[in-house]
C-alpha positions in Angstrom: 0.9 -26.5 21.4 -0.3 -22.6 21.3 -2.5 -21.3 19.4 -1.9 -17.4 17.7 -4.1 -15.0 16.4 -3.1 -12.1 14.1 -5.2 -9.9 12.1 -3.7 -6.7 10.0 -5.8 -3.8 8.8 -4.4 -2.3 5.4 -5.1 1.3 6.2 -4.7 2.8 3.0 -6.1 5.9 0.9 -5.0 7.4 -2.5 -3.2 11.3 -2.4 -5.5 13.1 -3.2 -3.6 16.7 -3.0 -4.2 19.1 -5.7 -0.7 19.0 -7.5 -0.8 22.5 -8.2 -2.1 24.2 -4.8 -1.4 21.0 -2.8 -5.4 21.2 -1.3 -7.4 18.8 -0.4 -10.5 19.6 -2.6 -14.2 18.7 -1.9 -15.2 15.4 -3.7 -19.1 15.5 -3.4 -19.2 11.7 -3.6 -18.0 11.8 -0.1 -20.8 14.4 1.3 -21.8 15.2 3.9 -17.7 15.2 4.7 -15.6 17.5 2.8 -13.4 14.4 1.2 -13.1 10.7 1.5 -10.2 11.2 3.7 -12.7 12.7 6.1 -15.4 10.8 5.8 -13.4 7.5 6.2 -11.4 9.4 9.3 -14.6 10.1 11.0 -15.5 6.0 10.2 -12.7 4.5 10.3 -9.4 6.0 11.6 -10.7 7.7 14.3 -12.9 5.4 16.1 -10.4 2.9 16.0 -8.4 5.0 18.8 -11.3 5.0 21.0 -13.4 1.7 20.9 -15.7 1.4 23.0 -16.4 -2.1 24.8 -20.1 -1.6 25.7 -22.5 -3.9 28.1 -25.7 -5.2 27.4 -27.6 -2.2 28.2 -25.3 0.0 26.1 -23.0 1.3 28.9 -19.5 2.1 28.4 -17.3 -0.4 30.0 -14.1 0.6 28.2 -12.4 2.4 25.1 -9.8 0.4 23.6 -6.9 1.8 20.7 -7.4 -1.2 18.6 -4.0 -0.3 16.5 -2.3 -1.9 19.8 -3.6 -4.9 19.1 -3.6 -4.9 15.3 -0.9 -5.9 12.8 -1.7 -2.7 10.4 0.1 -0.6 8.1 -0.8 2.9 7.1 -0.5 4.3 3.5 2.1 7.0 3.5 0.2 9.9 1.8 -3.1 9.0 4.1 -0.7 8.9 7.5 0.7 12.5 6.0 -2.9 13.7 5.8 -3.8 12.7 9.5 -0.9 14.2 10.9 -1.8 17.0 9.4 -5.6 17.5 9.6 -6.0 15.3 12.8 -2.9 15.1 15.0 -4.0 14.1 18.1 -5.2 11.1 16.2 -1.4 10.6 14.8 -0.2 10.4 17.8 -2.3 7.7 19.2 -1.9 5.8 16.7 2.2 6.5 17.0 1.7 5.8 20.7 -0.1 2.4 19.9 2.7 1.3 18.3 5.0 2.1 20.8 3.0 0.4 23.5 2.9 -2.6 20.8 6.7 -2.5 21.1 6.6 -2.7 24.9 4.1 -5.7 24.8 5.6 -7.8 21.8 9.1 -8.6 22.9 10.4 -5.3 21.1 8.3 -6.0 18.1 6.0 -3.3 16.7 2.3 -3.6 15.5 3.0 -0.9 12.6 5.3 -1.9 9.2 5.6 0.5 6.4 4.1 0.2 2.9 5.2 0.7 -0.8 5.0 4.6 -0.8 1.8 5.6 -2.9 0.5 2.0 -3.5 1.5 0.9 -6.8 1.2 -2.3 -8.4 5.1 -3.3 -7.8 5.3 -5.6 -10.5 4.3 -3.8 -13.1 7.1 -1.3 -12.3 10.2 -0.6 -13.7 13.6 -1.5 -10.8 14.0 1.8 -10.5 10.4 3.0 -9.6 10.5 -0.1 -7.1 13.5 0.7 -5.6 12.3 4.5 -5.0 8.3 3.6 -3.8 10.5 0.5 -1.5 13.0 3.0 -0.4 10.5 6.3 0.4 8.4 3.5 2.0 11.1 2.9 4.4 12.2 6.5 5.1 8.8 7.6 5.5 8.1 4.8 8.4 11.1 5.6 9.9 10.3 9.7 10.1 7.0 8.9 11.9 7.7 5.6 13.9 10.9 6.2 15.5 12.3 2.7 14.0 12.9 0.5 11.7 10.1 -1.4 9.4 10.3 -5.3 10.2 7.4 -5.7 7.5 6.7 -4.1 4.2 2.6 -4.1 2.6 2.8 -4.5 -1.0 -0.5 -2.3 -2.7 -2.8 -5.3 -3.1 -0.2 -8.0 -2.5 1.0 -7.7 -6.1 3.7 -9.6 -6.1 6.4 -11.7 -8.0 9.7 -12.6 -7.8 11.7 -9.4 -9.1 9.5 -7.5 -6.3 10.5 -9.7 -3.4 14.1 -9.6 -4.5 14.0 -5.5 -4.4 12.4 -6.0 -0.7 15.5 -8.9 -0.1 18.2 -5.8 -1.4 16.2 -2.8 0.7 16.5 -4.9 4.1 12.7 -5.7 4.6 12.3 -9.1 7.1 8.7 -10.0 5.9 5.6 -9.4 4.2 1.9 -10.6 3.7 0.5 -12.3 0.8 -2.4 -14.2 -0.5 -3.0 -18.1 0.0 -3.5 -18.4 -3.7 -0.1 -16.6 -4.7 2.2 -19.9 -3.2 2.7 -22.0 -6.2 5.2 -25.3 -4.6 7.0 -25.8 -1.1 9.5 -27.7 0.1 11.3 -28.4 3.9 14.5 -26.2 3.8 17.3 -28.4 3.1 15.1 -31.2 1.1 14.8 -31.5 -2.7 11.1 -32.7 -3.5 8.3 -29.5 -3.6 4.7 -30.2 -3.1 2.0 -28.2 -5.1 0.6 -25.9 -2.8 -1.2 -23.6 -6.3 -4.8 -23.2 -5.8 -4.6 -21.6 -2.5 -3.7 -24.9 -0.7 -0.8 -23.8 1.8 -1.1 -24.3 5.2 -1.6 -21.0 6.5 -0.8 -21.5 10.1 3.3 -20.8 9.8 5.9 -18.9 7.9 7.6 -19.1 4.9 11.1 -18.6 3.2 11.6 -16.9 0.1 15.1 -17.5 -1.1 16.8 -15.0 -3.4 17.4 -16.2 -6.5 20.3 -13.2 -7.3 22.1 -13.3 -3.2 22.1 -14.8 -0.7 19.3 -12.9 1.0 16.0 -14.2 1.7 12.2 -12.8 3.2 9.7 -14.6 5.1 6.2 -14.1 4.5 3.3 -14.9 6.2 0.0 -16.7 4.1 -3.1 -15.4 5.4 -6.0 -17.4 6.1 -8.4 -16.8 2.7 -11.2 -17.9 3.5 -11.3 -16.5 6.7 -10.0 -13.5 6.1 -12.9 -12.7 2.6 -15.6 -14.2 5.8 -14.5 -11.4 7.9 -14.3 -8.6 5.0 -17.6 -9.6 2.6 -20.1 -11.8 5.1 -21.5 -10.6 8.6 -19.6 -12.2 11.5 -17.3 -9.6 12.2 -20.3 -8.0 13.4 -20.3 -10.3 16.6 -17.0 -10.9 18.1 -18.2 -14.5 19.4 -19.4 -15.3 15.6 -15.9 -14.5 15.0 -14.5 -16.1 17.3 -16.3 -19.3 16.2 -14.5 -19.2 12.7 -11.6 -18.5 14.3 -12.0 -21.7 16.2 -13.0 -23.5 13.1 -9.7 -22.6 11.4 -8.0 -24.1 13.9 -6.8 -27.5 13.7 -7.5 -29.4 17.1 -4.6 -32.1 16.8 -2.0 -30.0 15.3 1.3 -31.1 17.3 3.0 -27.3 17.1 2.3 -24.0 17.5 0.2 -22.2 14.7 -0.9 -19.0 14.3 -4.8 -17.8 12.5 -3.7 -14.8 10.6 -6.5 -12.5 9.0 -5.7 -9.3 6.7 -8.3 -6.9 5.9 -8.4 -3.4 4.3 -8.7 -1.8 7.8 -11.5 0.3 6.2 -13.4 -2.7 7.2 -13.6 -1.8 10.9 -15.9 1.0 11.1 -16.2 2.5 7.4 -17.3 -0.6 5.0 -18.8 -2.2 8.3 -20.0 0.5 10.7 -19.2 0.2 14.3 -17.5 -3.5 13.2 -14.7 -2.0 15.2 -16.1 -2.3 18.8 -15.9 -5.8 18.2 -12.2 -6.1 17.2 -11.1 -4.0 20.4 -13.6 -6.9 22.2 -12.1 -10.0 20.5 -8.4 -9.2 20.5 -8.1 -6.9 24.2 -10.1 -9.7 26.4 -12.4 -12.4 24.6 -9.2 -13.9 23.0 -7.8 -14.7 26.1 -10.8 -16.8 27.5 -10.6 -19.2 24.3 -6.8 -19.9 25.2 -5.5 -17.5 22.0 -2.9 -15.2 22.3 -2.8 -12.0 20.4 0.4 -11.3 18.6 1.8 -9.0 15.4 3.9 -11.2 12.2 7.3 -9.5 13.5 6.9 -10.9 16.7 5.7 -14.7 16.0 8.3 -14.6 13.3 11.3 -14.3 16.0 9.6 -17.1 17.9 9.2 -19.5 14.8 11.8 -19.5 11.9 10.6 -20.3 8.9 10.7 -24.5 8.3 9.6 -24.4 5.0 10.4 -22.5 1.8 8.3 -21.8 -0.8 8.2 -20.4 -4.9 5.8 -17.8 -6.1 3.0 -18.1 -8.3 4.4 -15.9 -11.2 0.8 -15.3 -12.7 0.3 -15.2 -16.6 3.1 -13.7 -18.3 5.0 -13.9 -14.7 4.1 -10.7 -13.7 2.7 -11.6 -10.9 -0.7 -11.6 -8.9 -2.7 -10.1 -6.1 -4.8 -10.5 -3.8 -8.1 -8.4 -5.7 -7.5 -10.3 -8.9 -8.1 -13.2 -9.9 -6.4 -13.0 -13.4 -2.9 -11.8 -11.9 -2.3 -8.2 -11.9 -4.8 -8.0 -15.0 -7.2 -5.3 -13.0 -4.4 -2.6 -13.6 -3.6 -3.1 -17.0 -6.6 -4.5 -18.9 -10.2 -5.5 -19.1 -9.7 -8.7 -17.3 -13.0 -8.9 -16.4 -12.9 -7.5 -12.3 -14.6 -4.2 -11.6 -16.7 -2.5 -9.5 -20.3 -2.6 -11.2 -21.4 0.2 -13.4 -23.7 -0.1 -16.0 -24.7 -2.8 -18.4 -22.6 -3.2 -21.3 -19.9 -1.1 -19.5 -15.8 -2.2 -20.0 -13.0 -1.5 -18.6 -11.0 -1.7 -22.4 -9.6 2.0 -21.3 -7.0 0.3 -18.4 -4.6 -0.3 -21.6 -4.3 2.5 -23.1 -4.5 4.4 -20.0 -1.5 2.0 -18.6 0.3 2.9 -21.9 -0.1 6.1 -22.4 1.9 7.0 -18.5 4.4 4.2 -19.6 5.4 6.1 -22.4 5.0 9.6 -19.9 7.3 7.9 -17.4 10.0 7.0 -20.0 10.0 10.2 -21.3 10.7 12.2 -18.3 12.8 9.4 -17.1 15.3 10.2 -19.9 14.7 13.9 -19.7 15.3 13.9 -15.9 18.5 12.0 -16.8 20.1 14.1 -18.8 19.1 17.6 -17.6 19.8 16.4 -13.9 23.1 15.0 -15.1 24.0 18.8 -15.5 23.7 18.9 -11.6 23.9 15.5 -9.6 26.2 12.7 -9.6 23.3 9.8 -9.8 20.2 11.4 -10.3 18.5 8.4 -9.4 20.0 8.0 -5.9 19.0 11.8 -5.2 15.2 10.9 -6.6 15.9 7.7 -3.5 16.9 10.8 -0.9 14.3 12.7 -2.4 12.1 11.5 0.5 14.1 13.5 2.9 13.4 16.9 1.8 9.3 15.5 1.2 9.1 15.0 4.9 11.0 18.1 6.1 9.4 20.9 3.9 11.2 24.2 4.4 13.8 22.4 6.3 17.2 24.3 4.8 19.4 21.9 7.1 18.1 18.9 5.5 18.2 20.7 1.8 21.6 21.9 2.4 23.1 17.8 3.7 20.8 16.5 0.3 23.2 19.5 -2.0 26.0 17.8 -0.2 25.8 14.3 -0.9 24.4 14.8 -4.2 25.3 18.0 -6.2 28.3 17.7 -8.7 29.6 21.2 -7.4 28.3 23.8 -5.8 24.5 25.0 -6.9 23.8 28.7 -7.6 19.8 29.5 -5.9 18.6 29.0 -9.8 20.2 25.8 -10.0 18.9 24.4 -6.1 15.4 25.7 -8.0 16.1 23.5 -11.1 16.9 20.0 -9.0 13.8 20.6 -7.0 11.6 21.1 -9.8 13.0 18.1 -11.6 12.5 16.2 -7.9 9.0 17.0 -7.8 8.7 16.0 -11.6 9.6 12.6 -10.8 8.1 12.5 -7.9 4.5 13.6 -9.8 5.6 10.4 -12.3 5.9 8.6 -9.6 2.1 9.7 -7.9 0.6 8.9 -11.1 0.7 5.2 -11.0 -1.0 5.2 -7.7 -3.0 1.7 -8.4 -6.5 2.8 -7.5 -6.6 4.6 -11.0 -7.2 1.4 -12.5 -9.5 -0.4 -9.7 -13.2 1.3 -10.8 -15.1 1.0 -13.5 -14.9 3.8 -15.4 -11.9 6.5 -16.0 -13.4 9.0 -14.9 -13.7 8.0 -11.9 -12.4 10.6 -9.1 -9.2 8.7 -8.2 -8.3 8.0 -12.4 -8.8 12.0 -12.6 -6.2 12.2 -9.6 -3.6 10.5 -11.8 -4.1 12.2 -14.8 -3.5 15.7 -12.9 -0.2 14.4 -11.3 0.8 13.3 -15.2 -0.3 16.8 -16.1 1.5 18.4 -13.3 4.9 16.4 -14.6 4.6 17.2 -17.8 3.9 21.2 -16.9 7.2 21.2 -14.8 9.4 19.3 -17.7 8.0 21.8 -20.3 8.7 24.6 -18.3 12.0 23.6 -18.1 13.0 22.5 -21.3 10.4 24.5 -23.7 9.9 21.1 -25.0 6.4 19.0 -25.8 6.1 15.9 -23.7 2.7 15.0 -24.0 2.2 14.6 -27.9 2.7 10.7 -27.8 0.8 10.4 -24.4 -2.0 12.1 -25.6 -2.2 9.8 -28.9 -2.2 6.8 -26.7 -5.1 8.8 -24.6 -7.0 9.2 -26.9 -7.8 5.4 -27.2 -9.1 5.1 -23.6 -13.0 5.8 -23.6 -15.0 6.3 -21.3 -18.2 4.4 -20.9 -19.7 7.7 -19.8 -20.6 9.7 -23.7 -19.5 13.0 -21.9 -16.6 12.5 -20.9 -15.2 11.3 -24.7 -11.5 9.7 -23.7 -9.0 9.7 -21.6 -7.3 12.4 -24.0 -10.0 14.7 -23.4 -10.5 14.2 -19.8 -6.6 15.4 -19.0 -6.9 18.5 -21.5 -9.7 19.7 -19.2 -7.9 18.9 -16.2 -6.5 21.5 -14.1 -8.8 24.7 -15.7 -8.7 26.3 -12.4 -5.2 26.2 -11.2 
């Protein structure tokens, strides 16, 4: 018997791009750092390249990239940002993976994400397909290969999401303990009641399509050690760690198993400062000595098929849960009762209509997108899939001109090319605006909820200035009803009027 240790870091930030300059602005919350993205880099994302193992009297023994020992994923839009603002950090972090390759039996560290992090199953098919798709594409632009793994934005899951990630290719993803409802031996008839969080986290699992004849594995983190290392203190000592890790195990198991841990990654260095020199001490050498070996999902998963399958916990209504709430996937779509503090006798009544109001937005300019790009592409939702390409080649006319290719009904006068792109970046603004933080704090107007409403804004601008027609009327009724707890800010309705003044 061998004994397996895997932790992933969710590396993940919201876009925060102005939609209509496409700067990063100052957010003064973040001070003395221009932005969050730059606050957290200098935290977080940096220092992970470059731990430092230190001795007792504080001497630098060694520097360590802990993304080559890490499972991790990186949000799309915050991977974009380093490239841009920080490459030589990009590239270490490409390299990592690379050297993770090389060390994991041809299995990388890095898998790719849902594209800007929203709550899958409170999506549409076709909004899934596109944020699973992009997700892919974007991976493969910046990794050189193919995503083994997919991150779902909080683990939201059910079963119409896992099936979309069955169709788009994906081999396995991460979920929550408590989001297994029964299991059964792969071949056998009788299931067990695993609900509560009472799966044995120490193997994978078998999702079996209920449409194909695909299936996903997925691996169950360890919950309670996993919420030790992200909300209590031992991650601050790497033998304190170690110890729980220890504790997890299970002395007289007969087979392998494998402690898995998933964290935001923000926890190593940014919510727990300098918490990352001990995860570059624990996984590059203090590992070893306690007889574990360091590996990433993809590759433990080639070593150790699945002998079990298992059925999701649907959540109320079956659509789905997470790994943040406790009610489901209630946190983005109602006052369910999770938050992050504010004031007393504060709500968070606002997340419906707010949820409402760009469900009724995204219908809209769905049907408007529809029938306008009709006029010029053959499936206007496959070129929103393709979309992606042009996104990550900006200015690229090669790329634009294979995209008019495979897509354009005939061929597009410069007017027309200017049309598809605006209605591209239309959906691809409906798309940014259910980024899932909007709905995670405690109040609407907080910074990433403004985000949001400016992408909506920025969708609506580019359909009206196509069509000469009002999208927002019905939106802004809906609105109306989300109020803040904060008297100046009035609703959500007033909050997107003043949005974008200085444009």
């Amino acid at each position: 018997m061998e004994k397996f240790i895997c932790i992933h870091g969710h590396f993940y930030q919201p876009p925060r791009e102005n939609p209509w300059t496409d700067e990063y602005e100052q957010e003064i919350s973040a001070s003395p750092f221009h932005d969050w993205n730059e606050r957290i880099y200098q935290e977080c994302y940096k220092p992970n390249t470059e731990a430092v193992i230190v001795n007792e009297s504080g001497r630098v023994l060694k520097r360590i990239n802990n993304y080559e020992y890490l499972n991790f994923n990186f949000g799309p839009t915050l991977l974009h940002w380093i490239k841009e603002k920080h490459f030589d950090t990009f590239q270490k972090i490409i390299e990592a993976d690379k050297n993770s390759v090389k060390n994991h039996s041809g299995h990388g560290n890095a898998i790719a994400q849902v594209y800007n992090h929203i709550i899958m199953p409170l999506a549409n098919k076709r909004d899934k397909i596109t944020q699973v798709r992009w997700g892919i594409k974007d991976f493969e632009f910046h990794f050189r290969r193919k995503p083994e793994g997919m991150w779902l934005a909080e683990t939201a899951c059910n079963n119409a999401t896992l099936e979309i990630l069955i169709e788009e290719g994906i081999a396995y993803t991460i979920l929550d303990p408590s989001q297994a409802e029964k299991i059964r031996k792969i071949g056998t008839q009788n299931w067990e009641d695993v609900s509560g969080g009472k799966i044995n986290p120490k193997i994978p699992y078998r999702y079996f399509s209920k449409i194909s004849k695909g299936y996903i594995d997925v691996f169950f983190y360890d919950g309670p050690l996993s919420k030790g290392l992200a909300f209590d203190d031992i991650v601050y000592d790497a033998r304190r760690l170690m110890q729980r890790i220890e504790f997890a195990s299970i002395p007289e198991y007969r087979n392998d198993q494998l402690i898995s841990i998933a964290v935001d990654g923000e926890t190593f260095g940014h919510h727990k400062h300098f918490t990352e020199r001990t995860i570059a001490y624990l996984l590059s050498e203090y590992a070893d000595t306690k007889g574990y070996k360091v590996v990433n999902f993809a590759e433990y998963l080639a070593a150790h098929k699945p002998v079990y399958e298992f059925t999701m916990n649907e959540g109320p209504g079956g659509e789905g849960t997470s790994w943040s709430c406790v009610h489901g996937v209630g946190r983005w779509k109602k006052d369910c009762g999770c938050n992050t503090g504010g004031l007393p006798g504060w709500n968070q009544q606002w997340r419906t209509p707010l949820r409402n109001a760009l469900n009724l937005l995204n219908g809209k300019l769905a049907v408007y997108f529809e029938i306008e790009g009709h006029k010029y592409l053959k499936n206007v939702w496959n070129a929103r899939n393709d979309y992606i390409d042009i996104m990550l080649n900006p200015g690229d006319s090669d790329i634009l001109i294979k995209f008019l290719e495979k897509h354009s009904r005939m061929i597009l006068m410069e007017e027309e090319i200017g049309i598809v792109l605006s209605l591209l970046e239309m959906q691809k603004f409906a798309l940014f605006m259910f980024t899932s933080c909007a709905w995670f704090f405690s109040d609407i107007s907080g910074i990433e909820t403004l985000k949001i409403l400016e992408y909506a804004k920025r969708a609506v601008e580019i359909a009206e200035q196509l069509s000469g027609l009002d999208f927002d009327e019905e939106f802004l009724e809906e609105l109306e009803h989300a109020k803040s707890n904060k008297l100046l800010f009035g609703s959500g309705k007033e909050i997107y009027l003043n949005l974008g003044q200085n444009k």
